[in-house]
PAVO-410565 format. One record per residue: residue number from 1; residue in one letter; x, y, z of N, C-alpha, C in turn. Coordinates in steps of 0.05 Angstrom, whole numbers, plus 5000, padded with zeros to 4 digits. Layout:
// residues N
(atom NUM; "A"; (X; Y; Z); (X; Y; Z); (X; Y; Z))
...
***
This chain:
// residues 131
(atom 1; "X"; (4727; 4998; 5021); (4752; 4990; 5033); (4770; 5015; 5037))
(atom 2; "X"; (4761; 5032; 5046); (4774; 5064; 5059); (4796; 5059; 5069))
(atom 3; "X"; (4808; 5039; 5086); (4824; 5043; 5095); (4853; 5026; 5079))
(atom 4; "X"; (4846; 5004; 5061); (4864; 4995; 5042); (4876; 5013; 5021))
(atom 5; "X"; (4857; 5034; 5020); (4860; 5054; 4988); (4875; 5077; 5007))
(atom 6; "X"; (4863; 5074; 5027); (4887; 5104; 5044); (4915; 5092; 5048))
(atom 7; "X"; (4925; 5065; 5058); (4945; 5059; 5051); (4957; 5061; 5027))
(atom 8; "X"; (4943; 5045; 5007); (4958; 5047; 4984); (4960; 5076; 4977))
(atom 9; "X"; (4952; 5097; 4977); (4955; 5126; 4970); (4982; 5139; 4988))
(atom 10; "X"; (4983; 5121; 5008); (4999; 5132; 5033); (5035; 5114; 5010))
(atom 11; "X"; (5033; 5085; 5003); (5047; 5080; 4996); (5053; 5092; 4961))
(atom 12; "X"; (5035; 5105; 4956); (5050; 5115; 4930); (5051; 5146; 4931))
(atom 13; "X"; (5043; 5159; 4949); (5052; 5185; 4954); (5081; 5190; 4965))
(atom 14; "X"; (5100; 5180; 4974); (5124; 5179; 4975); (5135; 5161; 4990))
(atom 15; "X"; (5152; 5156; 5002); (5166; 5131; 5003); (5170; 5130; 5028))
(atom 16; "X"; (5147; 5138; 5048); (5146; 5134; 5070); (5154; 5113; 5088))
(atom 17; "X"; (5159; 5119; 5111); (5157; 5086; 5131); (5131; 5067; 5123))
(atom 18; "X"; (5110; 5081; 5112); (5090; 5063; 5114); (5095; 5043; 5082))
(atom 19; "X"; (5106; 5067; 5062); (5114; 5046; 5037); (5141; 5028; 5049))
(atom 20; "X"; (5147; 5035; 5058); (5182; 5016; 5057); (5164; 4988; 5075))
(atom 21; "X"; (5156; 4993; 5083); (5133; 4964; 5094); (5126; 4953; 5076))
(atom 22; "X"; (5105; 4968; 5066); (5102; 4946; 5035); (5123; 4943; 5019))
(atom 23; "X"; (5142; 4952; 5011); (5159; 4944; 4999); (5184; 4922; 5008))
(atom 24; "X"; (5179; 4916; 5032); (5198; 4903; 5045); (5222; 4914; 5070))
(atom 25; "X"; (5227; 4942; 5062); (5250; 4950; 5079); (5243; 4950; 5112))
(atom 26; "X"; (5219; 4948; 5117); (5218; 4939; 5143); (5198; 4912; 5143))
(atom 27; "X"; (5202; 4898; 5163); (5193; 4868; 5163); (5201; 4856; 5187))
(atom 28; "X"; (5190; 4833; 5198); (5190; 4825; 5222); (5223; 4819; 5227))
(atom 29; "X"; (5238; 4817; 5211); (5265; 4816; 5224); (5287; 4842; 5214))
(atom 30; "X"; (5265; 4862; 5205); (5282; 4886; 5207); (5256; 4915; 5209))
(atom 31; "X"; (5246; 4910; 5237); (5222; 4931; 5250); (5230; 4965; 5247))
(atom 32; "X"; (5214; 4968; 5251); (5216; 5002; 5241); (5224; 5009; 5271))
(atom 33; "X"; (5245; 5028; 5274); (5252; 5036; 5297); (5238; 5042; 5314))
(atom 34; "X"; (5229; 5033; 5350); (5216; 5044; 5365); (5215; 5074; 5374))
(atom 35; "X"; (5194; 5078; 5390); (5191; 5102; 5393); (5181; 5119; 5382))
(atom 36; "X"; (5168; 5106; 5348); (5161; 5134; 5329); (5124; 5121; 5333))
(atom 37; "X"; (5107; 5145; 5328); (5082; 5131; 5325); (5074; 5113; 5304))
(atom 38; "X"; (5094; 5110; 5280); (5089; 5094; 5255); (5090; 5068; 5276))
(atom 39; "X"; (5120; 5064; 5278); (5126; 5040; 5294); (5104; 5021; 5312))
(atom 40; "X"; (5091; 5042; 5327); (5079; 5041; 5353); (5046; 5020; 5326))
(atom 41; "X"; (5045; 5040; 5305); (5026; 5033; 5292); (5029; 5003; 5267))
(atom 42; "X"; (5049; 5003; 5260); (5049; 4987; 5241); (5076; 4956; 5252))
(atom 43; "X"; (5094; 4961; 5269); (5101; 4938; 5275); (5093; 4914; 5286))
(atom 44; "X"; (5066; 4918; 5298); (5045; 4898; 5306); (5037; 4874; 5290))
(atom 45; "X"; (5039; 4893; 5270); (5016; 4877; 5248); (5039; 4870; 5218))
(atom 46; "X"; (5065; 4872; 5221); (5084; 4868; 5199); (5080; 4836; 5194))
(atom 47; "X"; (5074; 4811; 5214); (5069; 4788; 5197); (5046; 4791; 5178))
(atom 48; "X"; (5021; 4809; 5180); (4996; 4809; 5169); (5010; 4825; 5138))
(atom 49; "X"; (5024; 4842; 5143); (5035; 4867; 5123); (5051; 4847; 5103))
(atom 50; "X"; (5065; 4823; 5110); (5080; 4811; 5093); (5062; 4797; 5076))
(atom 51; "X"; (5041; 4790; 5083); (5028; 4778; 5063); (5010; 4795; 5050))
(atom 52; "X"; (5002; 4819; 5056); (4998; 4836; 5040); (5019; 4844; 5015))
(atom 53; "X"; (5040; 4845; 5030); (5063; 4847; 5008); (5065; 4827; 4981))
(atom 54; "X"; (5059; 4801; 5003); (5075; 4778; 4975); (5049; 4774; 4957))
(atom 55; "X"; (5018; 4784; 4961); (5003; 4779; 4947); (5002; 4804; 4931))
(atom 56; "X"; (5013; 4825; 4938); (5015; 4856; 4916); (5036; 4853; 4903))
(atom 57; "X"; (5056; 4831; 4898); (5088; 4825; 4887); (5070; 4813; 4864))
(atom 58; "X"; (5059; 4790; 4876); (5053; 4766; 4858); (5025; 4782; 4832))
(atom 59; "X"; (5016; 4786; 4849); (5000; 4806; 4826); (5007; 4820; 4802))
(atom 60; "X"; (5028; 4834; 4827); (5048; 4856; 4802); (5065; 4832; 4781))
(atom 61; "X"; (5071; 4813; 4796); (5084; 4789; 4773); (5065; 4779; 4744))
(atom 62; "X"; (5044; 4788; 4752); (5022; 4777; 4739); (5021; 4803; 4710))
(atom 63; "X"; (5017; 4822; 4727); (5008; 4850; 4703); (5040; 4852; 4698))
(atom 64; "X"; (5066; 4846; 4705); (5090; 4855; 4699); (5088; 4886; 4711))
(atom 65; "X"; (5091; 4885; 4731); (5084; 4915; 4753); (5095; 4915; 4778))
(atom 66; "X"; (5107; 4936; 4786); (5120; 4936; 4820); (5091; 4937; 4837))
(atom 67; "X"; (5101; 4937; 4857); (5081; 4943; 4892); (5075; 4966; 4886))
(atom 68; "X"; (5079; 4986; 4872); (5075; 5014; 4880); (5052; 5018; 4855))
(atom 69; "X"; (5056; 5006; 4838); (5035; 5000; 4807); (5014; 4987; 4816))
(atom 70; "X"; (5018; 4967; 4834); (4990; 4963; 4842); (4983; 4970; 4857))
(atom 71; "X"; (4985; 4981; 4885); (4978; 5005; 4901); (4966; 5029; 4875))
(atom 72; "X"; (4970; 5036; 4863); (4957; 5064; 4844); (4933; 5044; 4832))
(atom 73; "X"; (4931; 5021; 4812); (4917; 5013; 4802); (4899; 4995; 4822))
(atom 74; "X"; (4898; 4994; 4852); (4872; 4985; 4866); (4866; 5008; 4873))
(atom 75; "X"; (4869; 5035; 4879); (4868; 5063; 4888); (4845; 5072; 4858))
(atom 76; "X"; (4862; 5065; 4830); (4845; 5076; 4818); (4813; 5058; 4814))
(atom 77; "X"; (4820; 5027; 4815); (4801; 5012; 4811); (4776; 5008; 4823))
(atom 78; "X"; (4781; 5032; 4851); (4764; 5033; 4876); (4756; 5061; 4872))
(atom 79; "X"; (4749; 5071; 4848); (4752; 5108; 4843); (4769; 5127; 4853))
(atom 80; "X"; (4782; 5117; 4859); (4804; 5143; 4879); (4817; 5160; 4857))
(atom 81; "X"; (4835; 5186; 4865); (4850; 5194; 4841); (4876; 5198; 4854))
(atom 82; "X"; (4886; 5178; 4854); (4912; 5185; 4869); (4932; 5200; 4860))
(atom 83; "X"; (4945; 5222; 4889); (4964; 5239; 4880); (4985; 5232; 4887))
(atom 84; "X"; (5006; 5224; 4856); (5023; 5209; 4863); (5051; 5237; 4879))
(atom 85; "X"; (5067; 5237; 4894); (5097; 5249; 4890); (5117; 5237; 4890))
(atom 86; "X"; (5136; 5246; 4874); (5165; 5234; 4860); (5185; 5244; 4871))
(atom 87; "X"; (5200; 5236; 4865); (5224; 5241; 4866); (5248; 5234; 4848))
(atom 88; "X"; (5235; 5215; 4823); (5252; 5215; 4796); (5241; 5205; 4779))
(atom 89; "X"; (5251; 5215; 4755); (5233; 5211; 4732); (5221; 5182; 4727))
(atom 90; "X"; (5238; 5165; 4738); (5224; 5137; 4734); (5196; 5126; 4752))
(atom 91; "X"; (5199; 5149; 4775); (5167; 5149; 4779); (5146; 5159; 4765))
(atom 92; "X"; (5151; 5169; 4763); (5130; 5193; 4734); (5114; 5172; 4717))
(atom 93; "X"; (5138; 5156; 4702); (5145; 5129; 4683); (5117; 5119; 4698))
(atom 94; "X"; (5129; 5101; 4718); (5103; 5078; 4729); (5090; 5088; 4742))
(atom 95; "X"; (5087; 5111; 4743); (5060; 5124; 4757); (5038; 5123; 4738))
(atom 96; "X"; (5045; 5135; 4707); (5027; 5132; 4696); (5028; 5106; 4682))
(atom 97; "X"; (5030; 5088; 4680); (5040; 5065; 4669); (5017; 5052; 4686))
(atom 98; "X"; (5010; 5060; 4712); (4993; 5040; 4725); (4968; 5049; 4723))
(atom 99; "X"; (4960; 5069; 4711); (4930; 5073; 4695); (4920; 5051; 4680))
(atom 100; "X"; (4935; 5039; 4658); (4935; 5014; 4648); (4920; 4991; 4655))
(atom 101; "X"; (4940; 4986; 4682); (4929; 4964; 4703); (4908; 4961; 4702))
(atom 102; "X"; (4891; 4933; 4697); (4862; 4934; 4704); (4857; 4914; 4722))
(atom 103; "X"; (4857; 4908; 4751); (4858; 4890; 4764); (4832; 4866; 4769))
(atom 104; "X"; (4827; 4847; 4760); (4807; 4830; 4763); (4795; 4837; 4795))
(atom 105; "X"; (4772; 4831; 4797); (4754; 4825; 4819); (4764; 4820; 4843))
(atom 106; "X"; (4773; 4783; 4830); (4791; 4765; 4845); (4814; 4778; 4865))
(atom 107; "X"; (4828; 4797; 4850); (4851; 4809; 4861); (4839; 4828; 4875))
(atom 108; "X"; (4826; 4850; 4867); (4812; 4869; 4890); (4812; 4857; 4912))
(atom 109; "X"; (4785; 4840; 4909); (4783; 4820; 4930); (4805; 4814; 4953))
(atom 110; "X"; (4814; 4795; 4944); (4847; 4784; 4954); (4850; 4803; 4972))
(atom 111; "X"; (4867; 4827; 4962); (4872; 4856; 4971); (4868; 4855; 4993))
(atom 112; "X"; (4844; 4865; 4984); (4823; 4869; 5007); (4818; 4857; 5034))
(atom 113; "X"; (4824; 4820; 5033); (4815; 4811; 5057); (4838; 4812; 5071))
(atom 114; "X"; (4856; 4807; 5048); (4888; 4813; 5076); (4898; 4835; 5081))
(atom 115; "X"; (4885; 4856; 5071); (4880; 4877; 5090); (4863; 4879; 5113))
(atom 116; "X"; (4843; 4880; 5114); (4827; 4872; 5132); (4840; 4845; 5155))
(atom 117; "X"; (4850; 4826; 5145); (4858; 4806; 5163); (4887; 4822; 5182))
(atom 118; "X"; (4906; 4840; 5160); (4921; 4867; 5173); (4917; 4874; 5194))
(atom 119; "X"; (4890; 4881; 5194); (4881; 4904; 5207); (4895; 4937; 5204))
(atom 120; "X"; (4906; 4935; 5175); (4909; 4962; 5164); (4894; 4989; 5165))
(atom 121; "X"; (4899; 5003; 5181); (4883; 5033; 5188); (4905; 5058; 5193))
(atom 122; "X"; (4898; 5075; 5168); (4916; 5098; 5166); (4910; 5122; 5181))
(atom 123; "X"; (4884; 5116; 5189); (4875; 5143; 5201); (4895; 5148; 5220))
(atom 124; "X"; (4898; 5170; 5223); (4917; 5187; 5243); (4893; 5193; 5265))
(atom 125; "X"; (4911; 5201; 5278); (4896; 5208; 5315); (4883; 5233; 5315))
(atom 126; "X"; (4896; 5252; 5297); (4878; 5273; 5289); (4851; 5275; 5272))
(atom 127; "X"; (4848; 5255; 5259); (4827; 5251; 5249); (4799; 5248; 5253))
(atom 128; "X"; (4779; 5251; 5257); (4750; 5252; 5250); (4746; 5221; 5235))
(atom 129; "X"; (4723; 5208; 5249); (4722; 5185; 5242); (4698; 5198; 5214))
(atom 130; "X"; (4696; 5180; 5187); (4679; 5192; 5170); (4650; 5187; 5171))
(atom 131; "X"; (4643; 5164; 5184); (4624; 5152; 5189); (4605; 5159; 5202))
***
């Protein structure tokens, strides 16, 4: 699932347009400004992104963890080594705090199809397909 774990890396590497999506600050009744290629890329698909959201909340409700704790802990659960950047010490805090996290199957899973149902894809236009 390459392209779920590039998001989530995308949302815990800093607090991008693409995290403020998962996190809520943009959403079908408050879209990421036109004109930018995020926009062009991710406002399409913000009903699919909300339920990505409310199922990475509820999870996190589950382990007692934000969106950004489980973004690191399906990144790690999928081998990845994610490189987290901060910007205050209380990231540092739940950055490593989400090593911890051990996410059931079930939840991978989950993840996973509503991503895919998304149609979440980080690749950039510069990119080389890997395949």
């Amino acid at each position: 699932m390459r392209r779920l774990i590039l998001f989530c890396l995308i949302l815990v590497g800093c607090m991008s347009a693409q995290a403020k999506t998962l996190t809520g600050k943009y959403n079908i009744a408050n879209p990421m400004p036109e004109g930018s290629g995020r926009a062009a890329t991710y406002n399409s698909i913000l009903t699919e992104l909300e339920s990505l959201t409310a199922a990475m909340e509820e999870i996190g409700e589950n382990h007692d963890a934000s969106i950004s704790q489980i973004a690191i802990a399906y990144a790690i659960a999928k081998g990845a080594l994610p490189l987290v950047g901060v910007t205050k010490p209380r990231h540092v805090e739940e950055a490593a705090a989400s090593a911890d996290i051990k996410l059931s199957e079930t939840e991978i899973t989950r993840l996973e199809q509503l991503a895919l149902a998304a149609g979440v894809d980080t690749k950039g236009s510069w990119e080389n397909p890997m395949i």
